[in-house]
FIDONU-19956 format. One record per residue: x, y, z of N, C-alpha, C in turn; residue in one letter. Coordinates in pm, whole numbers, always signed. Layout:
@nu:X | nv:Y | nw:Z | cau:X | cav:Y | caw:Z | cu:X | cv:Y | cw:Z | residuo:a $
...
***
This chain:
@nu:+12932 | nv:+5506 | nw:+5960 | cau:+12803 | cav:+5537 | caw:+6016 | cu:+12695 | cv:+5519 | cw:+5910 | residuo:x $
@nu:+12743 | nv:+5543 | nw:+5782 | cau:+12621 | cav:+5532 | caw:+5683 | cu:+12594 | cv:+5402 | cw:+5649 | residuo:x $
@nu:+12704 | nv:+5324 | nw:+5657 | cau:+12642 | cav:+5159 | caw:+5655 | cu:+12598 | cv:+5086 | cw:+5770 | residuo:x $
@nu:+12576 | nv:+5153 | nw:+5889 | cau:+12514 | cav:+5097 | caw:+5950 | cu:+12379 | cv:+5134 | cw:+5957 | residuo:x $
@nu:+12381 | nv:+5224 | nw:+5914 | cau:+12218 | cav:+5308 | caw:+5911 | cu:+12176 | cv:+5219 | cw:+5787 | residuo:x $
@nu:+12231 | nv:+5199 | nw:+5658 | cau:+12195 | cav:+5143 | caw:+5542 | cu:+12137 | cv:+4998 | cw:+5600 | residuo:x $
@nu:+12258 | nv:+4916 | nw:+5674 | cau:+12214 | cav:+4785 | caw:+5712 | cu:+12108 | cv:+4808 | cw:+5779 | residuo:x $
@nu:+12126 | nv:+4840 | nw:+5877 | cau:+11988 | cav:+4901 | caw:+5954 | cu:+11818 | cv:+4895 | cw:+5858 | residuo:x $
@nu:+11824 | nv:+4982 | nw:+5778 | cau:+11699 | cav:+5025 | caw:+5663 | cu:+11696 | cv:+4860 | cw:+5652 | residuo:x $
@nu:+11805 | nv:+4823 | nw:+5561 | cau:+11780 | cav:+4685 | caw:+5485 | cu:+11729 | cv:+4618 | cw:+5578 | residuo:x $
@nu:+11795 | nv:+4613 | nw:+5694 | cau:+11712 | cav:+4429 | caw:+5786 | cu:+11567 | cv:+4510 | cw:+5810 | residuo:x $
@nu:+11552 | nv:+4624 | nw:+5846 | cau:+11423 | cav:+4652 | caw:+5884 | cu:+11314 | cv:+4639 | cw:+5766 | residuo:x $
@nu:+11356 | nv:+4635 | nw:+5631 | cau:+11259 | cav:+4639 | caw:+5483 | cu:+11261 | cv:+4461 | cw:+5489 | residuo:x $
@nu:+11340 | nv:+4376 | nw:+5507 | cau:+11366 | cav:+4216 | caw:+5529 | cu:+11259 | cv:+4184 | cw:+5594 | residuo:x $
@nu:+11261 | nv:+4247 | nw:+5791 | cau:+11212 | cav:+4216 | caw:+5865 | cu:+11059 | cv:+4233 | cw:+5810 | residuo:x $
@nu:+11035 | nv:+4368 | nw:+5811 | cau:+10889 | cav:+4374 | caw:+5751 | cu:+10797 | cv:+4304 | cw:+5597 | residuo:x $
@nu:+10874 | nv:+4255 | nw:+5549 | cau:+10805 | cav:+4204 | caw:+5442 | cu:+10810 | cv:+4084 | cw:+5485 | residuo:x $
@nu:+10903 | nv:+3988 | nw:+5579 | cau:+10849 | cav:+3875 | caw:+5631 | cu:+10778 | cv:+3838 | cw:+5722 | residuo:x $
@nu:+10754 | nv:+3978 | nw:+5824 | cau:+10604 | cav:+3991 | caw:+5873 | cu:+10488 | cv:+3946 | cw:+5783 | residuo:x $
@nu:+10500 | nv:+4051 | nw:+5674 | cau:+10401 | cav:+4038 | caw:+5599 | cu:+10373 | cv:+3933 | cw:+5554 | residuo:x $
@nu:+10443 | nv:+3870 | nw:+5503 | cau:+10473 | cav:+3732 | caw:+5438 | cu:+10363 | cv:+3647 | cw:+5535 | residuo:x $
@nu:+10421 | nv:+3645 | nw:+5625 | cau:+10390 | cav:+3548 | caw:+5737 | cu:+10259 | cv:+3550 | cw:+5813 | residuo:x $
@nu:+10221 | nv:+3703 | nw:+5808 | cau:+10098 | cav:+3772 | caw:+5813 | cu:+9985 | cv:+3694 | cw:+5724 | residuo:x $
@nu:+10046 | nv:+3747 | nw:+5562 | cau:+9947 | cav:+3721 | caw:+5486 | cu:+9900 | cv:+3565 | cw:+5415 | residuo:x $
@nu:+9957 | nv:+3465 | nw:+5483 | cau:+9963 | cav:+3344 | caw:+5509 | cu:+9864 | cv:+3285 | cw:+5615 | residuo:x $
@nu:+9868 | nv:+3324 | nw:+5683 | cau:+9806 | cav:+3257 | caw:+5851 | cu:+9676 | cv:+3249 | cw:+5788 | residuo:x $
@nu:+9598 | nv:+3115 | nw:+5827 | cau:+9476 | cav:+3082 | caw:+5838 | cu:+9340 | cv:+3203 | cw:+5884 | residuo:x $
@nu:+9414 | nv:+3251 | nw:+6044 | cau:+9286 | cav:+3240 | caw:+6090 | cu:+9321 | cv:+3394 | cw:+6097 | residuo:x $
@nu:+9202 | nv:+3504 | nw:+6122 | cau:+9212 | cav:+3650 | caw:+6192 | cu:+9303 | cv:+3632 | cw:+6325 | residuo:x $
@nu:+9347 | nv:+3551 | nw:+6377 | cau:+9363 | cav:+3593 | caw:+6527 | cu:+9551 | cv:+3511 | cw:+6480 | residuo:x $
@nu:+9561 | nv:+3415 | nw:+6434 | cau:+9701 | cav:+3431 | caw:+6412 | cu:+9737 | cv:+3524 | cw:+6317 | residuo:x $
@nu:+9710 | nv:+3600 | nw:+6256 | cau:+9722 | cav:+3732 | caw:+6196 | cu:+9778 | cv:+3849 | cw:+6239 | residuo:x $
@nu:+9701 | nv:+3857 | nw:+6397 | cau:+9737 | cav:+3945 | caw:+6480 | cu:+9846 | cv:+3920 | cw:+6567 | residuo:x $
@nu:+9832 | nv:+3781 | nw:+6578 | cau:+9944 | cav:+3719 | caw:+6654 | cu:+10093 | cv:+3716 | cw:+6619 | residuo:x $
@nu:+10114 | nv:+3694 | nw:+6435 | cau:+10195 | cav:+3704 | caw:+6380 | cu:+10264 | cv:+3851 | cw:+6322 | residuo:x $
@nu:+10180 | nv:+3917 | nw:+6376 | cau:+10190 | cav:+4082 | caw:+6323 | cu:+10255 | cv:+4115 | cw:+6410 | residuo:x $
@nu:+10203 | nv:+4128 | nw:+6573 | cau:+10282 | cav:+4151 | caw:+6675 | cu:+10411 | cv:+4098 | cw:+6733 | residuo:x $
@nu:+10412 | nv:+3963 | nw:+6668 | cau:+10565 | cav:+3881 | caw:+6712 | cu:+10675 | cv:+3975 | cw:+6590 | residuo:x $
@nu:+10602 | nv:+3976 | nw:+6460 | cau:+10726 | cav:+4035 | caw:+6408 | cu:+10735 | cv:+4120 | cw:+6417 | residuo:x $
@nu:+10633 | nv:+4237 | nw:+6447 | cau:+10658 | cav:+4372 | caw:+6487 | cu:+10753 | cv:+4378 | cw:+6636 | residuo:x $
@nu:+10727 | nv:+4322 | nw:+6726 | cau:+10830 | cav:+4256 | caw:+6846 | cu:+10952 | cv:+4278 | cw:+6793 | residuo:x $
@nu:+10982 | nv:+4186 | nw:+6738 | cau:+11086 | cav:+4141 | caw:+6644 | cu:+11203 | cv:+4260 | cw:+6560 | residuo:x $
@nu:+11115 | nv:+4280 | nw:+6476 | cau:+11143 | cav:+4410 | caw:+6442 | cu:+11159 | cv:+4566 | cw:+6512 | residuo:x $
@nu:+11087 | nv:+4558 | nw:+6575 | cau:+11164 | cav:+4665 | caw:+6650 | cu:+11263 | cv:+4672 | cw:+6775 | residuo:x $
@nu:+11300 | nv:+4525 | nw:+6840 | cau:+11372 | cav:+4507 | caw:+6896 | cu:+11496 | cv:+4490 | cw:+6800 | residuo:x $
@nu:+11526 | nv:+4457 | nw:+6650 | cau:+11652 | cav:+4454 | caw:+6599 | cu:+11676 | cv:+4641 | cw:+6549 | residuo:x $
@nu:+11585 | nv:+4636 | nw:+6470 | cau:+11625 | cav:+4777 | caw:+6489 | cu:+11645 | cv:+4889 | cw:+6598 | residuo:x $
@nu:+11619 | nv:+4849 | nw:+6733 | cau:+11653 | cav:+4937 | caw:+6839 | cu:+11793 | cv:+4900 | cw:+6868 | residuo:x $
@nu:+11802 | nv:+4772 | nw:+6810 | cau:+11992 | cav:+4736 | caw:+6911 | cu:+12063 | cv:+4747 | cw:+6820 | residuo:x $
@nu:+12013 | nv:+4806 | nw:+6672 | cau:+12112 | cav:+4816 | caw:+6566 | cu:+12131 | cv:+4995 | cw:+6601 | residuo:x $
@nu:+11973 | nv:+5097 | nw:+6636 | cau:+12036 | cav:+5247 | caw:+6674 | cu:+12162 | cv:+5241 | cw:+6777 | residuo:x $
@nu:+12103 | nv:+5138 | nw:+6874 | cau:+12199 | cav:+5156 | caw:+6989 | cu:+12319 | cv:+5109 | cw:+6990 | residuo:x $
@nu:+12398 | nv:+5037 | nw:+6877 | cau:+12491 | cav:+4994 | caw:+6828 | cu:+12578 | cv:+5069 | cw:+6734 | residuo:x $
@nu:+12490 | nv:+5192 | nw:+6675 | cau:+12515 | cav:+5306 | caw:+6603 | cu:+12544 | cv:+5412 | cw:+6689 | residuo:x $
@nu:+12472 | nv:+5435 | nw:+6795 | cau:+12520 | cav:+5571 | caw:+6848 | cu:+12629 | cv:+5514 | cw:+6923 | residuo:x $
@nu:+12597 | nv:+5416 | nw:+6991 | cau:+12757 | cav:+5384 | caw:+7092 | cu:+12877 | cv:+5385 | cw:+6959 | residuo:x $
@nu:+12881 | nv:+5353 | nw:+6874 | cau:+13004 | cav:+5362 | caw:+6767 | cu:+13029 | cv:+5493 | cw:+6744 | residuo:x $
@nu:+12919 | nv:+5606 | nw:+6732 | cau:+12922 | cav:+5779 | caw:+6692 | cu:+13017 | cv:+5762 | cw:+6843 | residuo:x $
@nu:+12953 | nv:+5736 | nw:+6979 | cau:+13016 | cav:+5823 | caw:+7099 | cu:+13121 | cv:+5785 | cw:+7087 | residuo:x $
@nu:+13184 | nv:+5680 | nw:+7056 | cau:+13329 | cav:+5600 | caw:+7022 | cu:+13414 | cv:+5700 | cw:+6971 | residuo:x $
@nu:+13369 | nv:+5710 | nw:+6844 | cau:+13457 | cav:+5789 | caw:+6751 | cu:+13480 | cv:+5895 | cw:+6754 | residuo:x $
@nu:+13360 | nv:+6000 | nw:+6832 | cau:+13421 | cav:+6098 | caw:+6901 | cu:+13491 | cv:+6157 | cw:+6991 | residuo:x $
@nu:+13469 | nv:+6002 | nw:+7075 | cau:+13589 | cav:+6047 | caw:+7182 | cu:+13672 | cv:+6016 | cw:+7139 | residuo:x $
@nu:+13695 | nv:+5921 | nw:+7018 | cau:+13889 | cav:+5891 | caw:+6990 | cu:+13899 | cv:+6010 | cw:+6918 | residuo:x $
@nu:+13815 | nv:+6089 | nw:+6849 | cau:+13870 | cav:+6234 | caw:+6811 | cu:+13888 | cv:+6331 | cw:+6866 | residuo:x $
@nu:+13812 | nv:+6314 | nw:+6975 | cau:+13860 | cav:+6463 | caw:+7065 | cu:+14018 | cv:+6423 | cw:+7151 | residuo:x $
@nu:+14029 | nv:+6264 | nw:+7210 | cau:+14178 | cav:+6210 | caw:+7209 | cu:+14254 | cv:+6254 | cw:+7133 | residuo:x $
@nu:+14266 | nv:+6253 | nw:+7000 | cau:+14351 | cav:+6274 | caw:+6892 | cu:+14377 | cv:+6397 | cw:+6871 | residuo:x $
@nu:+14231 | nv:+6490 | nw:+6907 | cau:+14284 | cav:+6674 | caw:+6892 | cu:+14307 | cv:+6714 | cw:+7013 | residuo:x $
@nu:+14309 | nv:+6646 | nw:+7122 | cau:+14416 | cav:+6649 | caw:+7229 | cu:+14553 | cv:+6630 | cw:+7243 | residuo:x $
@nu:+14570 | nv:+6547 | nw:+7199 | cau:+14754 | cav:+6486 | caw:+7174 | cu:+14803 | cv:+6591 | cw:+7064 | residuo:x $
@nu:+14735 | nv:+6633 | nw:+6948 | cau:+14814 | cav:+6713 | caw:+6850 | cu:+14797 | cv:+6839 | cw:+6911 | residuo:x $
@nu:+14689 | nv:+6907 | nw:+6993 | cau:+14687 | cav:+7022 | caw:+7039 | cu:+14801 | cv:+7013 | cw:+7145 | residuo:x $
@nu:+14858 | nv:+6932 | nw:+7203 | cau:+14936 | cav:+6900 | caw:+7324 | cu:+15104 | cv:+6907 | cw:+7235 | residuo:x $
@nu:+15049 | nv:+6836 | nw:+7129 | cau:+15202 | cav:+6817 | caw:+7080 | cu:+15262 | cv:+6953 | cw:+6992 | residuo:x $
@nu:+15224 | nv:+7052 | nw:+6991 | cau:+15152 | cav:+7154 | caw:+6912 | cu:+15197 | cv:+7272 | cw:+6958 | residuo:x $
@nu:+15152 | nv:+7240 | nw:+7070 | cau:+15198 | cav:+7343 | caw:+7167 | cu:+15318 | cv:+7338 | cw:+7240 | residuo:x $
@nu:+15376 | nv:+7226 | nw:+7254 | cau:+15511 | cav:+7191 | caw:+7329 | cu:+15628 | cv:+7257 | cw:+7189 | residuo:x $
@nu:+15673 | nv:+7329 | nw:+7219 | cau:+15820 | cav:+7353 | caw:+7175 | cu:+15956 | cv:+7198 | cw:+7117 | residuo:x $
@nu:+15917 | nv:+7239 | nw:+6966 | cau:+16055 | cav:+7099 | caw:+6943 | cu:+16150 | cv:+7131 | cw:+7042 | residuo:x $
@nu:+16241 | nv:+7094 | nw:+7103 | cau:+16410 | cav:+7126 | caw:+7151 | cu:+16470 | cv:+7084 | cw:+7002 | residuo:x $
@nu:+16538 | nv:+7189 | nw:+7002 | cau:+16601 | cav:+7203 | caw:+6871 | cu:+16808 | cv:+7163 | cw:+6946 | residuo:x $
@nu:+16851 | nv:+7124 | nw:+6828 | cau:+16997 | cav:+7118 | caw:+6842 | cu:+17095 | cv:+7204 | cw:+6863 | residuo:x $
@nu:+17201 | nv:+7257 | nw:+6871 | cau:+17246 | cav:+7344 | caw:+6849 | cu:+17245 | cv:+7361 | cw:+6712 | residuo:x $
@nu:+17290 | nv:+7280 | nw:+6662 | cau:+17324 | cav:+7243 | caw:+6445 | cu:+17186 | cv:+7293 | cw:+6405 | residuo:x $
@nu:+17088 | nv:+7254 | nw:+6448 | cau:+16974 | cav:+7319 | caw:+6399 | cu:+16942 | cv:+7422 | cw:+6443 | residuo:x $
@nu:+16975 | nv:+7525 | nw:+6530 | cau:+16962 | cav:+7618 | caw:+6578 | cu:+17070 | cv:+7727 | cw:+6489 | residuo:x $
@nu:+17176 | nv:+7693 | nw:+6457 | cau:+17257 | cav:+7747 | caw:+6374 | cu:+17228 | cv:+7771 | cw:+6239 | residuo:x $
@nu:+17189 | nv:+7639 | nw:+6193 | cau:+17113 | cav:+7671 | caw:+6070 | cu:+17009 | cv:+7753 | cw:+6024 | residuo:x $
@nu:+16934 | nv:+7745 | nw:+6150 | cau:+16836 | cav:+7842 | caw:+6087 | cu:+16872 | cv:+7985 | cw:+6112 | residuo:x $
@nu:+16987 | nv:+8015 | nw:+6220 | cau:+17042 | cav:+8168 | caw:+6246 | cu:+17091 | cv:+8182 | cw:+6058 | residuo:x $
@nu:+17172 | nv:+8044 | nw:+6043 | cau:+17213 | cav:+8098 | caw:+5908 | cu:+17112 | cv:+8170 | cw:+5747 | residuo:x $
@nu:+16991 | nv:+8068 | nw:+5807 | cau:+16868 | cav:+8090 | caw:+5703 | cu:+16891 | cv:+8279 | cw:+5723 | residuo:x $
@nu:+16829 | nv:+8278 | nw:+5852 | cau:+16760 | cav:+8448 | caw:+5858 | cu:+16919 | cv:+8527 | cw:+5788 | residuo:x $
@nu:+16995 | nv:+8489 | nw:+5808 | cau:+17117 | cav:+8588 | caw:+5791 | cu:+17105 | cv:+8590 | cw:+5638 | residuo:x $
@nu:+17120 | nv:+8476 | nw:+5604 | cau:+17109 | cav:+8509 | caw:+5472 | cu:+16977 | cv:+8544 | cw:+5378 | residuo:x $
@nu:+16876 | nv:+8531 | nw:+5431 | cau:+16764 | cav:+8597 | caw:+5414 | cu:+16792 | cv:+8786 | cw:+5415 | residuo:x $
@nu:+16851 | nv:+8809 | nw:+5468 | cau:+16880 | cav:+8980 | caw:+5500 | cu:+16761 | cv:+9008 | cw:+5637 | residuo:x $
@nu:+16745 | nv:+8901 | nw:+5709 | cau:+16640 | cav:+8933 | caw:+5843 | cu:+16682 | cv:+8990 | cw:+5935 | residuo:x $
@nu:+16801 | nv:+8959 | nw:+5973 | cau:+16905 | cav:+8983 | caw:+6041 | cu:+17050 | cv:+9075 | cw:+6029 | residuo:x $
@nu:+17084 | nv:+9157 | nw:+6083 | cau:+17261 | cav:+9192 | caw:+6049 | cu:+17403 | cv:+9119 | cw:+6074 | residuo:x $
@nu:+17425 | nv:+9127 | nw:+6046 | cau:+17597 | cav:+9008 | caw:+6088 | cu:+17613 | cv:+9026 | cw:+6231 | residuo:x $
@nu:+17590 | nv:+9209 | nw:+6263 | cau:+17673 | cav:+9163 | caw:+6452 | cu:+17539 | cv:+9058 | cw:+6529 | residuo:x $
@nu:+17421 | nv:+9104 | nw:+6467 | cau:+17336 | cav:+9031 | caw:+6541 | cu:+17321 | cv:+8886 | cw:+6528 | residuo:x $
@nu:+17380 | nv:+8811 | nw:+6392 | cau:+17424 | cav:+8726 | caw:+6347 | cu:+17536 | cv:+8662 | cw:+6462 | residuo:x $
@nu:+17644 | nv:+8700 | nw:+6456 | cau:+17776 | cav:+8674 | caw:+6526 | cu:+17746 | cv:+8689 | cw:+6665 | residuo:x $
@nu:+17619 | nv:+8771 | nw:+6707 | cau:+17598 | cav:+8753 | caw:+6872 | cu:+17540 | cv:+8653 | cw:+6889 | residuo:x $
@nu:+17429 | nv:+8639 | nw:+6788 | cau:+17340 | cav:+8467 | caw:+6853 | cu:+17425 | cv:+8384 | cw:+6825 | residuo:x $
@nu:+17501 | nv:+8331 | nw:+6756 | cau:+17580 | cav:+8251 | caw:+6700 | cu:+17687 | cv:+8190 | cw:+6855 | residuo:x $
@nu:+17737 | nv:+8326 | nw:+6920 | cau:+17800 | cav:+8314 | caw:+6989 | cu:+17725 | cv:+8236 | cw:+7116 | residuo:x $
@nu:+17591 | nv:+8300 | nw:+7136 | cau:+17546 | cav:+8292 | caw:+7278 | cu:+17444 | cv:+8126 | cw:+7234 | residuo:x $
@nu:+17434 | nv:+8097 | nw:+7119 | cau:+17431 | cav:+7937 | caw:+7072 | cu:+17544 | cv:+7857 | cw:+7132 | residuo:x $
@nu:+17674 | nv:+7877 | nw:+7083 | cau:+17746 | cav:+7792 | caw:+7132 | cu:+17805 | cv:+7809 | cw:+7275 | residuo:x $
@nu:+17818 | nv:+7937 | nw:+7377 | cau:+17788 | cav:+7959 | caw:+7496 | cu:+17692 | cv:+7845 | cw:+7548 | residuo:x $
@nu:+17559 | nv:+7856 | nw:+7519 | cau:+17461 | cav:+7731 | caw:+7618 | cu:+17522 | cv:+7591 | cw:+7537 | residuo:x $
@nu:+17587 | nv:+7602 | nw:+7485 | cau:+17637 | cav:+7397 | caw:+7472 | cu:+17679 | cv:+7358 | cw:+7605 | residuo:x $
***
């Protein structure tokens, strides 16, 4: 976003000094005015389709981010299915952690391999 705003500045400092340029060239008072208004034309028609080329890229990117904190909020919330082997293992973590007691140990253990 900041280099487009940067490009943006730059063609618009380009655009205007070759107004000027072109301005301060012309013969007469009246192509003066003539040449002021074409590049002012000019110029503010590139810099309007360069904002509008900028915000449609902001609305872009926010919706692929609110996509993205959708799917991880989605994925996030869904429960891994765990294995039995991994389900065991971690009964084994807490047991041996002291989280747990052995019968309560030896009951999940049991009612693990029960749902196989």
């Amino acid at each position: 976003m900041k280099r487009t705003a940067h490009r943006a500045g730059a063609l618009l400092v380009a655009l205007t000094a070759s107004v000027l340029l072109m301005t301060s060239y012309s013969p007469s008072a009246a192509a003066n005015h003539s040449g002021a208004f074409i590049g002012g034309m000019l110029v503010g028609h590139l810099v309007t389709g360069a904002v509008s080329r900028d915000k449609q890229r902001t609305a872009d990117a926010n919706q692929m981010a609110a996509q993205q904190n959708a799917a991880y909020q989605q994925q996030a919330a869904a429960p891994a299915a765990q294995t039995p082997e991994q389900r065991i293992q971690q009964l084994d973590k807490l047991a041996a952690g002291g989280y747990i007691t052995p019968a309560e140990y030896k009951a999940k253990k049991q009612a693990i391999i029960d749902s196989m």
